[in-house]
C-alpha positions in Angstrom: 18.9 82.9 -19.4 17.3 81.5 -16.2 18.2 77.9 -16.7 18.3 77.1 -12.8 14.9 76.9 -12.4 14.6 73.4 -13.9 16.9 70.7 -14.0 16.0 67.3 -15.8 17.5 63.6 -14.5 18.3 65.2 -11.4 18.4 63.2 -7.8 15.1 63.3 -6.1 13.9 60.6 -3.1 13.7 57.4 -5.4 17.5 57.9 -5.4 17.4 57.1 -1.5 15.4 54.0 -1.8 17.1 52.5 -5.3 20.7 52.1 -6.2 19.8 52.8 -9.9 16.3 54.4 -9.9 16.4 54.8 -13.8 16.8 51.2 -14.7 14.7 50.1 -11.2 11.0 49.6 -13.6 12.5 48.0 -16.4 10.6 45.3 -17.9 13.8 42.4 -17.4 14.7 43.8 -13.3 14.0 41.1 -11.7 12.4 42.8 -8.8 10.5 45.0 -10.9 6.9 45.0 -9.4 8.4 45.4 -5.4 10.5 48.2 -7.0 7.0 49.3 -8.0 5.2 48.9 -4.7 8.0 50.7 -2.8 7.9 53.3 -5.3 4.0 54.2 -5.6 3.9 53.6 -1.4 6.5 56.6 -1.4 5.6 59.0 -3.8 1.8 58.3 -3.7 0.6 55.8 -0.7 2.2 58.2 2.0 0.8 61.6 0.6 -2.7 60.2 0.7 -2.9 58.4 3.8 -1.9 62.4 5.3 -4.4 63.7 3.5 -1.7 65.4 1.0 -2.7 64.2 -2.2 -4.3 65.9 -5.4 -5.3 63.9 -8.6 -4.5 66.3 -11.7 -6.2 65.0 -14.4 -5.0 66.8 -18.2 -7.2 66.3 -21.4 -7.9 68.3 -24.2 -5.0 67.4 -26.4 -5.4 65.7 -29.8 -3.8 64.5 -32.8 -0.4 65.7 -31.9 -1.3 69.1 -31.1 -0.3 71.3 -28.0 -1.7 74.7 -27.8 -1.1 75.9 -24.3 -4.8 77.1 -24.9 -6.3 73.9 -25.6 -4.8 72.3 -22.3 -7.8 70.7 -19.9 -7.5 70.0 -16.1 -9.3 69.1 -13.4 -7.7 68.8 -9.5 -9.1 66.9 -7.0 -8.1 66.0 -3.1 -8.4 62.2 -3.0 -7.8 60.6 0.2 -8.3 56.9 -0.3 -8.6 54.6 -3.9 -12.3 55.3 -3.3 -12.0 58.4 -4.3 -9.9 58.0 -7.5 -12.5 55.0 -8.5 -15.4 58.0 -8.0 -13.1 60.3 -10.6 -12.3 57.6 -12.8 -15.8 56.8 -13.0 -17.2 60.6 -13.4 -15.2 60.7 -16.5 -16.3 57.5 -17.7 -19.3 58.4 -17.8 -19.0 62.2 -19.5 -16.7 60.3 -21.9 -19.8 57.8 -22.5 -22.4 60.7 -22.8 -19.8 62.7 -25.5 -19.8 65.3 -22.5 -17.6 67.7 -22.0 -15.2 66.3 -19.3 -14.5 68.0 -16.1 -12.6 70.8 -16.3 -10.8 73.8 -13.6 -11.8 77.6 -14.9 -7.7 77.7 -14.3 -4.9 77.2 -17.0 -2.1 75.1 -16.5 -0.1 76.3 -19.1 -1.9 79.5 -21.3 -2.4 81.7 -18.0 1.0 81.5 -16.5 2.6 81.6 -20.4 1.0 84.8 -20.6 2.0 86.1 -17.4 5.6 85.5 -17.5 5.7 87.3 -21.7 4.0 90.4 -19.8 6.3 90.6 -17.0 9.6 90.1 -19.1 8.0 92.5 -21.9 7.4 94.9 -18.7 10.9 94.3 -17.9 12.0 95.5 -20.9 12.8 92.4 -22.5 11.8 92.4 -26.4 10.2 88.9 -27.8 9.5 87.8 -30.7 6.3 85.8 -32.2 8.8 82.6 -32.6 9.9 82.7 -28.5 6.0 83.8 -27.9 4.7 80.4 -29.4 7.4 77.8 -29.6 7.9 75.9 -25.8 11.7 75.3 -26.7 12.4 79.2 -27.0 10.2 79.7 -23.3 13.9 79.7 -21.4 14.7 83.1 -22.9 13.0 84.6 -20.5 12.2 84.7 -16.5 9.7 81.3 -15.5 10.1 80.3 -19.0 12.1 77.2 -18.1 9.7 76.0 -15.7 6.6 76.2 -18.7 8.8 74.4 -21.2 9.7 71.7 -18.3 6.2 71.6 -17.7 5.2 71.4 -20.9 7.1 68.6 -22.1 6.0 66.8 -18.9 2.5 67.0 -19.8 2.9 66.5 -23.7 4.8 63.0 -22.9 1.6 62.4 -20.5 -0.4 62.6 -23.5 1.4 61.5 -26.5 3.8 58.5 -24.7 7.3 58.4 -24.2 10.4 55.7 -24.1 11.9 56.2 -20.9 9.9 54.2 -18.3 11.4 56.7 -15.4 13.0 60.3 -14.9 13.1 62.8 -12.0 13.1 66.2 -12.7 14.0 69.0 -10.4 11.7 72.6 -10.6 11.2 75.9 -9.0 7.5 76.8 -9.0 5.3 79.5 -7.8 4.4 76.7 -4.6 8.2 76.1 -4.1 11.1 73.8 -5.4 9.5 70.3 -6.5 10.9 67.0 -7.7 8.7 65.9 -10.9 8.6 61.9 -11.1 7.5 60.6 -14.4 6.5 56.8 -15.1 5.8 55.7 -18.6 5.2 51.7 -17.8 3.2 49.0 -19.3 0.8 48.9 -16.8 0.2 52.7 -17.1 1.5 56.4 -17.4 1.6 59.0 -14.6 3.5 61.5 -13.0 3.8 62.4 -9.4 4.8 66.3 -8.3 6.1 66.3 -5.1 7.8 68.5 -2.4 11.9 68.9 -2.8 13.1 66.9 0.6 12.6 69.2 3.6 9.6 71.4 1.8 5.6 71.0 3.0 2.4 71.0 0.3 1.2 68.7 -1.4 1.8 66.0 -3.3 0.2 66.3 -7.3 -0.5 63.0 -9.2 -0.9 63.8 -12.6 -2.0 62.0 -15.9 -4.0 61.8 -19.1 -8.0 61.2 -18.4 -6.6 57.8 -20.9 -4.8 57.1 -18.3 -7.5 56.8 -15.1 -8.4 53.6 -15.4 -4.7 51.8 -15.7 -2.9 54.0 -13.0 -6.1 53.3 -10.8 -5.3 49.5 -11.7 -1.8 49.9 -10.5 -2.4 51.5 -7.5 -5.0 48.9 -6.0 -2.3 46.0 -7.3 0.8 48.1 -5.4 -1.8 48.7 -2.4 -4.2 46.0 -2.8 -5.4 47.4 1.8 -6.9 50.5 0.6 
């Protein structure tokens, strides 16, 4: 089973700035909110001041379900805090309207599920309906890791999770990336970026729930821009 392509609570950049990177944005550090403004100005700040930043936004998930199929996004560059107050306030206003919220024609999860099953099945790899359609089977076969890693990313995105910080380590069809996930008070996000030494861009991702906060967070960790 190809269980190198992801690795969670691995080492990624925060380790080079924090001596304890896991217990950095806990409510009771002391230095919590400059641990904050160092981290965003890294992961998020830089990427967008070089023009190197996407917004992912996720919806479509409700009431504890997660069909891959079901899954919403929408991507877009942002290259100042203007831009993420124009998204945040596009879906604002659908949400207002009962629109349907913006949304990419590509899948994040369904498309790329369905590729990998055909290409292992191709391979000659026999799967059953419970590896097809549970996300903890997906590491039986080839890419598999890398959906369920995914997966769980974008599921504690939408349904909440405990740990206020981890840093996960993924190959992916744009190259290897370190996956930093924030679950604080002040709001939930997740920031994709490059492994050290790789180019591309940086990805930060949350729940449409979640615009408003993390845009709240940002102007208070970089109240210039």
């Amino acid at each position: 089973m190809p269980f190198t392509e992801a690795k969670e609570h691995a080492p990624g950049r925060l380790h080079a700035i924090f001596a304890a990177p896991y217990s950095a944005f806990d409510n009771l550090v002391p230095e919590r909110h400059l641990h904050l403004r160092v981290a965003v100005e890294a992961l998020v700040g830089q990427p967008m001041a070089d023009g190197r930043l996407l917004l992912r936004v996720i919806h479509g998930w409700e009431n504890g379900y997660f069909e891959p199929g079901d899954l919403k996004h929408s991507d877009h560059r942002i290259g100042s805090l203007d831009d993420l107050r124009d998204i945040a306030t596009r879906y604002h206003r659908a949400f207002e309207a009962q629109a349907p919220l913006p949304r990419d024609d590509a899948s994040l999860l369904a498309g790329p599920l369905a590729a990998a099953i055909a290409a292992a099945e191709a391979a000659g790899q026999s799967l059953d309906d419970e590896t097809r359609t549970s996300p903890a089977r997906w590491p039986a076969f080839e890419h598999g890791l890398t959906l369920y890693t995914f997966f769980k990313v974008y599921h504690r995105l939408t349904y909440g999770e405990d740990d206020a910080y981890r840093a996960i380590h993924c190959e992916t069809p744009d190259g290897p990336r370190e996956i930093h996930e924030f679950h604080l008070e002040e709001g939930e996000f997740a920031v994709i970026a490059p492994a050290e030494g790789e180019a591309g861009d940086s990805v930060l991702l949350l729940h449409e729930s979640q615009l408003k906060p993390v845009l709240q967070l940002l102007e208070e960790c970089r109240p210039f821009s």
